[in-house]
C-alpha positions in Angstrom: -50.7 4.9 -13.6 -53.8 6.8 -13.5 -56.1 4.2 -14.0 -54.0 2.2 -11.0 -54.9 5.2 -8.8 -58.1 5.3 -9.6 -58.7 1.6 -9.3 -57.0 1.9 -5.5 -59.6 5.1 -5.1 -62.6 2.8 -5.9 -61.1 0.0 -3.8 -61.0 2.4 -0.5 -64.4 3.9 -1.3 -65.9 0.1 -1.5 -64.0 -0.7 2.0 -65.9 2.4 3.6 -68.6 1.2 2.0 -68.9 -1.9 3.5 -67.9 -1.1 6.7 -70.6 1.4 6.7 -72.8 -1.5 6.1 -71.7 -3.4 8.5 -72.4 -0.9 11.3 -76.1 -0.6 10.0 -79.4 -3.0 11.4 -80.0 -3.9 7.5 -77.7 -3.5 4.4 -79.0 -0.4 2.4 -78.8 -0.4 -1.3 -75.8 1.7 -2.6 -75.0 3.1 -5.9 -71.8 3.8 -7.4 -70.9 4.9 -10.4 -67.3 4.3 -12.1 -65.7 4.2 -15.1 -69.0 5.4 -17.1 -70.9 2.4 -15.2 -73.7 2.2 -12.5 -73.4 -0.4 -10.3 -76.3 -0.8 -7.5 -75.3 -2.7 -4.8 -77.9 -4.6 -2.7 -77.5 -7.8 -0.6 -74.0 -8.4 -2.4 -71.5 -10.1 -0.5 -68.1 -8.7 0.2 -66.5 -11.8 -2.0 -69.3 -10.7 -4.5 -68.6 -7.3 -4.6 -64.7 -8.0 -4.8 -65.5 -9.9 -7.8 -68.0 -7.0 -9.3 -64.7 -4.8 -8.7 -62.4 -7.0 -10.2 -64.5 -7.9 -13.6 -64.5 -3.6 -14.1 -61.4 -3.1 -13.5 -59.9 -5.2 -15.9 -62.1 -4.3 -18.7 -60.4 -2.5 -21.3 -61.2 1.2 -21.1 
């Protein structure tokens, strides 16, 4: 249950990520840092970063 919540917590913070992106001239490199991980995101795509979400969150903990 916990790890659900936090999965849906990491999937809002990437929306307002992105979003944030969006509204910007050019796409600034952002860090996050989950589950232990650092992930830098630069010039990922939305489907990319999906993906990048997806492959952590169904690692085994």
């Amino acid at each position: 249950m916990l790890e659900a919540a936090a999965g849906a917590a990491l999937g809002n913070v990437v929306e307002s990520v992105l979003s944030w992106r969006k509204s910007r001239p050019s796409s600034p490199d952002v860090t996050i840092e989950y589950k232990g991980k650092t992930i830098s995101i630069a010039g990922l795509s939305a489907e990319e970063i999906a993906a990048l979400l997806k492959a952590l969150d169904d690692e085994q903990p």
